[in-house]
C-alpha positions in Angstrom: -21.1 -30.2 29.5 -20.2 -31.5 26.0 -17.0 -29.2 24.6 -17.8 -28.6 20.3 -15.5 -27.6 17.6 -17.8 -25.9 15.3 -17.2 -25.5 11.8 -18.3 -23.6 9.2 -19.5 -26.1 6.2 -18.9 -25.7 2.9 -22.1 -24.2 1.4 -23.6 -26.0 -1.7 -25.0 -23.8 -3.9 -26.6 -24.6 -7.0 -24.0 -24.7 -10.0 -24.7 -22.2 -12.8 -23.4 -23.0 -16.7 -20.6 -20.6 -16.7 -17.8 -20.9 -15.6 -18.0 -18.2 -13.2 -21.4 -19.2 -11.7 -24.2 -17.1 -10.6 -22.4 -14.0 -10.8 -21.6 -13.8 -14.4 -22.9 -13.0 -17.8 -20.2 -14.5 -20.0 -19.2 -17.6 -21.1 -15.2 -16.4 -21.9 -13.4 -18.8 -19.6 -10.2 -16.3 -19.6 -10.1 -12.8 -17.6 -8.0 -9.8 -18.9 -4.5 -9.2 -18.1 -4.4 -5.3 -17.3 -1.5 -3.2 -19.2 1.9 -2.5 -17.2 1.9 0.7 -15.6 4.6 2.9 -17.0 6.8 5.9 -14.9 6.6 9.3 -14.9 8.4 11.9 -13.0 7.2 14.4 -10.9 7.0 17.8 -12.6 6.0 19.9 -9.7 5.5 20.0 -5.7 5.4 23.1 -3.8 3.1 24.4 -6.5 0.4 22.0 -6.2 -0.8 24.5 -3.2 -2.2 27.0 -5.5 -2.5 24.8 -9.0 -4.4 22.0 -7.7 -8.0 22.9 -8.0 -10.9 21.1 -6.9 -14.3 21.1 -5.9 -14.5 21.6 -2.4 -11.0 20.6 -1.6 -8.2 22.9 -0.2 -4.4 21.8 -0.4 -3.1 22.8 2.8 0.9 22.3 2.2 2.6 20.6 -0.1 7.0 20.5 0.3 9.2 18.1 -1.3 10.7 15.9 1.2 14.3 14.4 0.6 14.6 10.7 1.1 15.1 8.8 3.8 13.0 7.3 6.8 9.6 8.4 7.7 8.3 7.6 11.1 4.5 6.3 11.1 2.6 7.2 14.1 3.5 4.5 16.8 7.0 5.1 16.6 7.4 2.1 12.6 10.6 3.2 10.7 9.4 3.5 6.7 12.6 4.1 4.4 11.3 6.2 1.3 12.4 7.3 -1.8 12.6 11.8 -1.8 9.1 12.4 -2.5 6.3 15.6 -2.3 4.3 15.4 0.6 0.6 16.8 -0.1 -1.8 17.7 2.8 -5.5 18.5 2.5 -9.0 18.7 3.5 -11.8 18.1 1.5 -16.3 18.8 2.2 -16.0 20.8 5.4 -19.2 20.9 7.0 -21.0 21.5 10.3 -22.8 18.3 11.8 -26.8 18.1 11.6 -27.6 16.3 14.2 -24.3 17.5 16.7 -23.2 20.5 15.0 -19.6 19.5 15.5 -16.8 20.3 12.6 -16.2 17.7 10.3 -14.0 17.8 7.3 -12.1 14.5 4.6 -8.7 14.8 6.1 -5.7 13.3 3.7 -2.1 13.3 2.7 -0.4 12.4 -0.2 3.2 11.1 -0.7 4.1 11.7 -4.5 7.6 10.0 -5.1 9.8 11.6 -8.0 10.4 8.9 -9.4 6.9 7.2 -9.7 5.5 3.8 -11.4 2.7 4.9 -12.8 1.2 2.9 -9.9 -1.5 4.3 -6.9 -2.0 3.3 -3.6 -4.8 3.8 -1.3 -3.7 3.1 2.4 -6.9 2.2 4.3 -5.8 2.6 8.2 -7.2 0.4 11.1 -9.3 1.2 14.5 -11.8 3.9 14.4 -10.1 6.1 11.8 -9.8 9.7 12.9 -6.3 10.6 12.3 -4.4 11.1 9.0 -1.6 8.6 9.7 1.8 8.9 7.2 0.6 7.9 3.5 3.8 5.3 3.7 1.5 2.9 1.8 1.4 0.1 4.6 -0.4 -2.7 4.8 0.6 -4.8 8.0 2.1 -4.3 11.3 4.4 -6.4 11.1 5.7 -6.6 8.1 8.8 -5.7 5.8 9.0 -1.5 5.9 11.2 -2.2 2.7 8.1 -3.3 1.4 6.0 -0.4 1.5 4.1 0.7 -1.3 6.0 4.6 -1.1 9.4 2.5 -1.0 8.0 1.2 -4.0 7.6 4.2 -5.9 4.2 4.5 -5.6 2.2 7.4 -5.4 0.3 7.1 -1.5 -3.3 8.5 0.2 -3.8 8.2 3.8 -7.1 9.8 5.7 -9.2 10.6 8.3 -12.1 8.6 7.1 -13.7 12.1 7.6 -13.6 12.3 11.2 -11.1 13.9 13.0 -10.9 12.1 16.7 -10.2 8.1 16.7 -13.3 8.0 19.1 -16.4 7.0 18.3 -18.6 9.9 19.2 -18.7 11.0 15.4 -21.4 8.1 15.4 -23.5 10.8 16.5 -23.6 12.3 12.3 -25.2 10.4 9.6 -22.5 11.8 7.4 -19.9 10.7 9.7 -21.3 7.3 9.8 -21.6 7.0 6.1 -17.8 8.7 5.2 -16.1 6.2 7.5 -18.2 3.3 6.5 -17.7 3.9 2.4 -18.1 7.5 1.2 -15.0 9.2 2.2 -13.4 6.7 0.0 -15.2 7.7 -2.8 -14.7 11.3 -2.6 -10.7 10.7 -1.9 -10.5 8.3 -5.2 -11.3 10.8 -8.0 -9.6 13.4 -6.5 -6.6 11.9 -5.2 -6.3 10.3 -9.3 -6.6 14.1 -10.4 -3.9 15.6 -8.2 -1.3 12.8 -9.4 -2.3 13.9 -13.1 -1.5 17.7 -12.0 1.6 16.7 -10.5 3.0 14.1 -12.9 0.9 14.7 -16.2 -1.2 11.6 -16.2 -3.5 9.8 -14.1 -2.3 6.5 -12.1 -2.1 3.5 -14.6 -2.7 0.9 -11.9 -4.3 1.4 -8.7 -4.1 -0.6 -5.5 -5.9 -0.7 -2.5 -4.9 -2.3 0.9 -5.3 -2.4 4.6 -5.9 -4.5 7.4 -8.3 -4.8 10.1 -11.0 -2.2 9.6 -8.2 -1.5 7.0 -9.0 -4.5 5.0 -13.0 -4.1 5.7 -12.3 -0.5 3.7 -10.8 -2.6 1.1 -13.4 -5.6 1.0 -15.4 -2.4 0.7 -13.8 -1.0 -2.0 -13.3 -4.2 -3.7 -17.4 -4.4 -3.9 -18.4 -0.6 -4.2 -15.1 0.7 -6.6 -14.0 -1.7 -8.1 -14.0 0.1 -11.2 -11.8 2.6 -9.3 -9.1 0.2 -8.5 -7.2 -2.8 -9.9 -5.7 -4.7 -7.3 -6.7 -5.4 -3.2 -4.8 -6.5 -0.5 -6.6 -7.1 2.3 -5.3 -8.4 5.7 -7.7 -9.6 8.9 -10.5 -8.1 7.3 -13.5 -7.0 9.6 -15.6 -7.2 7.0 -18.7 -7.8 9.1 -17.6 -5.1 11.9 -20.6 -4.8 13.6 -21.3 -8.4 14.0 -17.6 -8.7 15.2 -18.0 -5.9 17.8 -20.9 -7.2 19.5 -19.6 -10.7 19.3 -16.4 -9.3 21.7 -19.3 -7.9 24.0 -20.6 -11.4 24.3 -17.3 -12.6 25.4 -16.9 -10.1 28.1 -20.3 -11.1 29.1 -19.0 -14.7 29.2 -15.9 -14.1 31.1 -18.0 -12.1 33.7 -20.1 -15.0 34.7 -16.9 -16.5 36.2 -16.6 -14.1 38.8 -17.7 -11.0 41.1 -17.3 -8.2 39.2 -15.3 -5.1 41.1 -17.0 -1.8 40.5 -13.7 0.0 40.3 -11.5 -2.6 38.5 -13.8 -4.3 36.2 -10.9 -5.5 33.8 -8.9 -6.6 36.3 -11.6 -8.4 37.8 -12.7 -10.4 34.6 -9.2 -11.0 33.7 -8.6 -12.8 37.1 -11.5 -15.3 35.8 -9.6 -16.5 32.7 -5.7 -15.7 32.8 -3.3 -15.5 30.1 -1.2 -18.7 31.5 -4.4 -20.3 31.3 -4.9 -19.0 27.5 -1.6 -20.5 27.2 -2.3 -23.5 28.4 -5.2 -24.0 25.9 -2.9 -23.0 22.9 -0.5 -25.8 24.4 -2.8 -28.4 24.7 -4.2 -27.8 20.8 -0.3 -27.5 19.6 -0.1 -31.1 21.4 -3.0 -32.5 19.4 -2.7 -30.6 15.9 1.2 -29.7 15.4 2.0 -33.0 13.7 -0.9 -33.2 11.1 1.2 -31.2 8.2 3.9 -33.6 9.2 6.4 -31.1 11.3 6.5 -31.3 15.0 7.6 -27.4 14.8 5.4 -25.3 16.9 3.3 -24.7 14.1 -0.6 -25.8 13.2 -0.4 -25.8 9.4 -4.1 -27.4 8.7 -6.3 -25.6 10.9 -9.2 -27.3 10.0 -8.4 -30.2 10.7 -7.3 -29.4 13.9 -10.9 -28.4 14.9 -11.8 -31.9 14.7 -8.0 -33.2 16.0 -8.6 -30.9 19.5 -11.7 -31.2 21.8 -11.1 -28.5 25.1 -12.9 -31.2 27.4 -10.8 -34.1 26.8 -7.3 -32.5 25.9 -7.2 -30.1 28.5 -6.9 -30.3 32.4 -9.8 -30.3 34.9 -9.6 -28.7 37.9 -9.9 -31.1 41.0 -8.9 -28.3 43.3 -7.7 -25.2 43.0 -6.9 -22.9 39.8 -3.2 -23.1 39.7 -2.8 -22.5 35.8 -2.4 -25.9 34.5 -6.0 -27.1 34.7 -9.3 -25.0 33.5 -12.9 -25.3 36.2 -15.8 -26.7 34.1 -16.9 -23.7 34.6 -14.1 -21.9 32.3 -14.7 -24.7 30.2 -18.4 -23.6 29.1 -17.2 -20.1 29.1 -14.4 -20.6 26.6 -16.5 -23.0 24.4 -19.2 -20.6 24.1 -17.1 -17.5 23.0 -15.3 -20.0 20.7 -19.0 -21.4 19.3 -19.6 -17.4 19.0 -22.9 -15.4 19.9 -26.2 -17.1 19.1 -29.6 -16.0 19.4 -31.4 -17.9 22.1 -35.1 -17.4 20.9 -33.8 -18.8 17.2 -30.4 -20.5 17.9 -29.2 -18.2 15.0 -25.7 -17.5 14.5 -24.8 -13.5 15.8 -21.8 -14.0 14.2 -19.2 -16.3 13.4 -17.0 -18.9 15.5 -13.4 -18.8 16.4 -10.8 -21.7 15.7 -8.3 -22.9 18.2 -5.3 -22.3 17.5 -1.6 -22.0 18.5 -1.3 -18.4 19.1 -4.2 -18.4 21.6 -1.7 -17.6 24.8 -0.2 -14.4 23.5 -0.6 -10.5 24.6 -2.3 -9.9 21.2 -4.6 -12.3 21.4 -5.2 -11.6 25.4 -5.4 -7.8 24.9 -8.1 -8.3 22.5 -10.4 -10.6 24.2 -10.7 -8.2 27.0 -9.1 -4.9 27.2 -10.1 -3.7 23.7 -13.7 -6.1 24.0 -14.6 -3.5 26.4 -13.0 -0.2 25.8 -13.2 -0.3 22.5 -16.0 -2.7 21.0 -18.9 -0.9 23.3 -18.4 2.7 22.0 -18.5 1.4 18.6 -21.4 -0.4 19.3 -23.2 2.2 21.1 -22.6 5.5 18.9 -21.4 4.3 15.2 -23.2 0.9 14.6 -26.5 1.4 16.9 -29.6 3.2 15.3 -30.2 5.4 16.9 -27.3 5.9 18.7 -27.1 4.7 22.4 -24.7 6.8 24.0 -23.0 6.0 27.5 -20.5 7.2 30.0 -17.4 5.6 28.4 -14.8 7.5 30.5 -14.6 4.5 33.3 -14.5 0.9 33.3 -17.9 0.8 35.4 -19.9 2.4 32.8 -18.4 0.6 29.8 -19.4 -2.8 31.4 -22.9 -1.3 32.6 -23.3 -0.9 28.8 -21.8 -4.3 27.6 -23.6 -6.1 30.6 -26.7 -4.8 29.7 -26.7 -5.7 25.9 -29.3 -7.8 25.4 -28.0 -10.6 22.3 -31.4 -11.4 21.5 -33.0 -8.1 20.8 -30.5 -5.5 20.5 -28.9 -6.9 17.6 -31.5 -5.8 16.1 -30.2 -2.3 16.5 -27.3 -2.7 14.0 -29.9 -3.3 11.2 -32.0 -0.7 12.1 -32.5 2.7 9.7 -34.8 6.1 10.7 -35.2 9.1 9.7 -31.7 10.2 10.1 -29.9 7.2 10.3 -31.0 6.1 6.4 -28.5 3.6 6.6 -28.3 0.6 9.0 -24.1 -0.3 10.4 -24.9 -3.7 8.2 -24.9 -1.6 5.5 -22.5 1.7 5.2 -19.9 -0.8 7.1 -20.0 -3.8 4.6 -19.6 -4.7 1.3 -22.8 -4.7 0.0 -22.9 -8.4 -1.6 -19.3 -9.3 -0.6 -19.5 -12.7 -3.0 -20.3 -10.7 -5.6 -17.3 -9.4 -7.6 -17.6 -9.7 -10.8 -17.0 -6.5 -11.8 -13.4 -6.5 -10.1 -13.5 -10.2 -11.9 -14.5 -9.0 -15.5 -12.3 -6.2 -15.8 -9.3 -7.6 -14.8 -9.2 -6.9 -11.1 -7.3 -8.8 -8.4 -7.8 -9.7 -5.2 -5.2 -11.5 -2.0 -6.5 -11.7 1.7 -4.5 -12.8 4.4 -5.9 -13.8 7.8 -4.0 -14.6 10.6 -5.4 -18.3 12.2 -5.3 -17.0 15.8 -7.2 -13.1 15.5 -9.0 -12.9 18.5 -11.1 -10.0 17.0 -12.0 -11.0 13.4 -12.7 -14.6 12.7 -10.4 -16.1 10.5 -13.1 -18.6 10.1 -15.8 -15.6 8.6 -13.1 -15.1 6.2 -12.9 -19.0 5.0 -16.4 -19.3 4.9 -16.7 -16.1 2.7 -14.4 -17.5 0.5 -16.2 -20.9 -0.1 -19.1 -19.1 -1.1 -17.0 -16.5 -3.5 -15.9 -20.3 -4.8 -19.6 -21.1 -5.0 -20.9 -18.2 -6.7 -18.2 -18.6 -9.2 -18.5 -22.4 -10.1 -14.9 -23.1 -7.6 -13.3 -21.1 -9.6 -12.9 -17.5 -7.9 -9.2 -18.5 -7.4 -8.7 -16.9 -10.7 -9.1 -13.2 -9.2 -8.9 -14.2 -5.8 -6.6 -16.0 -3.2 -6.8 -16.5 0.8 -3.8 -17.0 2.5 -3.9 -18.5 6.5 -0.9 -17.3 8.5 -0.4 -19.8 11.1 -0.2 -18.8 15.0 -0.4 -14.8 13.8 -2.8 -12.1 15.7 -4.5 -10.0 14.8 -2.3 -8.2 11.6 0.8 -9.4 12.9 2.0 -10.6 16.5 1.7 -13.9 17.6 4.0 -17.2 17.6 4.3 -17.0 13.3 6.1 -16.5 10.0 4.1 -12.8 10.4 6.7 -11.1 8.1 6.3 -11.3 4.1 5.3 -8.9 0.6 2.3 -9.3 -1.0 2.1 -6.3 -2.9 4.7 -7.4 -5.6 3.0 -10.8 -5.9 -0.5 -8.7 -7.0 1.0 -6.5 -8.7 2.4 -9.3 -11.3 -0.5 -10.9 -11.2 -2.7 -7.9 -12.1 -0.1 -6.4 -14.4 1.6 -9.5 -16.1 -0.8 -12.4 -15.6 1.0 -14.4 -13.1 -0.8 -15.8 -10.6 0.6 -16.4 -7.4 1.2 -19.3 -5.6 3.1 -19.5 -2.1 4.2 -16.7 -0.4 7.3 -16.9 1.7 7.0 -15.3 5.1 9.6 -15.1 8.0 9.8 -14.7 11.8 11.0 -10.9 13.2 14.0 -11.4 15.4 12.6 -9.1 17.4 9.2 -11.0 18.2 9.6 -11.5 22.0 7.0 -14.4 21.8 8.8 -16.4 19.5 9.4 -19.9 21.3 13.4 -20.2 22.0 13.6 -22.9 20.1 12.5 -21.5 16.7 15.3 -19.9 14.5 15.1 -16.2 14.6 15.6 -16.9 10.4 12.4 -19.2 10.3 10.7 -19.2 6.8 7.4 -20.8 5.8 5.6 -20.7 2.6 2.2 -19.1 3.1 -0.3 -21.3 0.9 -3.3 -20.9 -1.1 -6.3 -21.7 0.4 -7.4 -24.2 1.1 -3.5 -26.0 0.7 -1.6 -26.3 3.6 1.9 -26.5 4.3 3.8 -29.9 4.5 6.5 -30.7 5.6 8.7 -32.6 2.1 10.3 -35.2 4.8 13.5 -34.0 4.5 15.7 -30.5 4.8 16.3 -28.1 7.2 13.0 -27.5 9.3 13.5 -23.6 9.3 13.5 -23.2 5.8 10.7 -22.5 3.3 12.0 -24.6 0.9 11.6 -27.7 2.9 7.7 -27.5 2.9 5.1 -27.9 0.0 1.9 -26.5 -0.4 -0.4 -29.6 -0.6 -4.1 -30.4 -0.9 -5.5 -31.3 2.6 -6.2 -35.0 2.9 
């Protein structure tokens, strides 16, 4: 067995004679710098039930609320500013193909003292639940932050379901509200309740999320673009479907390694590849790839280079006996390398979807959770009733039937079903979940628009690697120059949206809001440890700083200062 660290190449494409390449129609080498939003104050709350009017939308309650924190489901602390808190539906309707309810769920968070800015908060997962319109972004990062905090005005839904399960898979609609349309229906109207309450619409709109979150804004950065100005997008699932079926694959991997028990099936396939031994791995690449930014500091700076610095079969034990957590069977070994290589279709050797880098934050609970308990109690049911046509429904209430249903996916031909339309289903998964021509954005790009993504190197769910090699052909399509409305940021060692051994706590929105507002673009961001990250290694500071750089620059140690501090690297050029 021969271990590979695949790579996603750049892609040559053919250079067009603008300086924006194949995607633009001008030959003006500068982009517009979009006015400064101005304030307004709120001239009206509890009112907004009856004076707000319309089409098909009813304002449920609206009540001023006096400032102070606000506790977002899953127990996050949000300071905010006193505000008017607006709750609604919008489009209720009865299911044609289920005949359950359905209904656009959403609040609003209207600060008194307001911007002039808007903020639409995409949420993660499956959707289903109106979570606190705090304007977040991250899981771990700053509450201070937060877009409310910030004074601007906030939208949280549903995404037009009203269970985070994916049975609403079963409706067209449903399918085609959480993919795009909800979004759509929540922008105009959202923009005309702040008039009513404040006298004008929003000046400057944002748009951010992570995870399916920041698919919803890679979405909206392709589909509204003249709805909104600025995106921030974190671990994006842009290709969700793909991603989904790709953790399948992985559970299929792991369960080669050993007898699968009926009753415990994750138990079982977590007994074939441990977290100590996911640990180990991450060790062994730190070992290799920690050095090549010129720190010995726990940190893997140029991650691609360290695909070719790390190879699994030569820097990692053997087994000559028994498992004992410091050595990986050769059997492990093909395993690991094949969910790392990603899915591939056997009759064509085509790529499923993408590979996985190694990385640094390989041996943490994030990372673990999501390579198997939420690969198979989460991925399949998305699989099987939201990106599936038609849908293939199963008994998801056990662990047996889950893994009957990932065990029996077959990667050569039922991929096909997340391309597939019929007569209900008008729109395949591949296209109500994904931005319709996601290196296309030139009309964000002409009109001034904005864009900053953020992936963390070691997401076990969404390939930080998809996201470079998206970005190289945005570059391509716009002559290597798309870092004029558009900048990647790699977050060393960090999970999936936060978590991990990493500097997984910084603000971005300030950073695009100058650059969309007052033209200046950003450079390095500086992000911090939490003190209360349990899986920090003891000897990192608990005050650790690290400039987050541009893609692709990494972060370099200058040769001298205090290791802990941001000011002590430099965002270089990789050699």
């Amino acid at each position: 067995m021969k271990s590979k660290n695949i790579w996603f190449p750049i892609i040559a494409t053919p250079l067009c004679i603008t300086l924006f390449g194949c995607n633009s129609s001008s030959d003006d080498k500068s982009l517009p710098i979009l006015a400064p939003a101005t304030p307004a104050t709120l001239s009206m709350c509890n009112e907004l039930v009856e004076q707000f009017i319309y089409s098909d939308t009813s304002i449920t309650k609206a009540e001023l609320i006096a400032a102070g924190d606000v506790e977002y489901a899953g127990g996050e602390i949000y300071p905010a500013p006193t505000h008017c808190l607006v709750t609604g539906i919008m489009n209720e309707r009865v299911g044609l193909v289920d005949n359950a309810s359905y209904h656009i769920g959403f609040e609003m968070r209207l600060p008194v003292d307001w911007t002039g800015r808007f903020y639409y908060q995409a949420n993660g997962g499956l959707d289903g639940a109106v979570k606190e319109a705090v304007g977040r972004f991250m899981i771990s990062e700053d509450k201070n932050a937060s877009a409310l905090n910030k004074g601007f005005a906030v939208i949280s839904s549903d995404a037009g379901h009203q269970a985070p399960t994916p049975m609403f898979g079963l409706d067209p609609q449903a399918r085609l509200d959480y993919g795009y349309n909800a979004v759509a229906q929540l922008t105009p109207m959202a923009k005309s309740l702040i008039e009513t309450a404040y006298g004008k619409q929003p000046d400057r709109s944002y748009f951010g999320g992570c995870s399916n979150g920041g698919r919803h804004t890679m979405v909206a950065s392709s589909r509204f673009a003249d709805m909104y100005d600025g995106f921030l997008v974190g671990n994006p699932g842009f290709n969700l479907p793909k991603a989904a079926v790709s953790q399948m694959y992985g559970i299929q991997q792991y369960a080669t390694l050993v007898d699968v028990d009926a009753v415990n099936v994750l138990s079982s396939l977590q007994s074939g590849f441990t977290q100590q031994e996911f640990a180990l791995v991450s060790a062994k690449v730190l070992q290799q790839c920690d050095a090549l930014d010129g720190a010995s500091d726990g940190m893997i700076n140029d991650l691609i280079g360290c695909q070719e610095a790390f190879d699994l079969n030569r820097d990692v034990p053997s087994c000559s006996g028994e498992r004992d957590g410091n050595c990986l069977t050769d059997a492990q070994k093909t395993v690991l390398t094949n969910i790392m290589s990603g899915p591939r279709n056997s009759h064509t050797d085509e790529a499923i979807y993408s590979n996985f880098p190694y990385d640094a934050g390989m041996g943490t609970n994030d990372y673990y959770g999501w390579e198997f308990f939420m690969a198979m109690m989460r991925d399949p049911g998305a699989v099987a009733f939201i990106f599936s046509t038609s849908p293939t429904p199963y008994d998801g209430r056990t662990e047996a039937g889950s893994f009957e249903f990932v065990n029996s996916f077959n990667m050569d031909t039922d991929i096909a079903r997340i391309y597939a339309i019929d007569e209900n289903y008008t729109e395949s998964s591949m296209d109500f979940m994904t931005p319709p021509d996601a290196t296309n954005l030139s009309t964000m790009r002409d009109r001034g628009g904005k864009m900053m993504v953020v992936h963390g190197s070691s997401d076990a769910v969404f390939s930080p690697t998809d996201t470079i090699k998206w970005f190289e052909e945005l570059q391509d399509a716009n002559n290597r120059a798309a870092d004029e409305f558009a900048r990647l940021y790699l977050v060393p060692g960090m999970n999936h949206c936060g978590n991990g051994t990493a500097t997984d706590q910084f603000d971005m929105l300030d950073k695009l809001v100058d650059w969309v507002e007052q033209g200046v673009q950003p450079q390095s961001v500086v992000a911090a440890v939490r003190a209360d990250n349990t899986e920090l290694p003891s000897d990192w500071s608990v005050t650790r700083t690290r400039p987050l750089c541009p893609f692709p620059q990494i972060a370099t140690y200058s040769g001298s200062g205090n290791i802990e501090e941001a000011a002590s690297f430099n965002c270089v050029a990789p050699k």
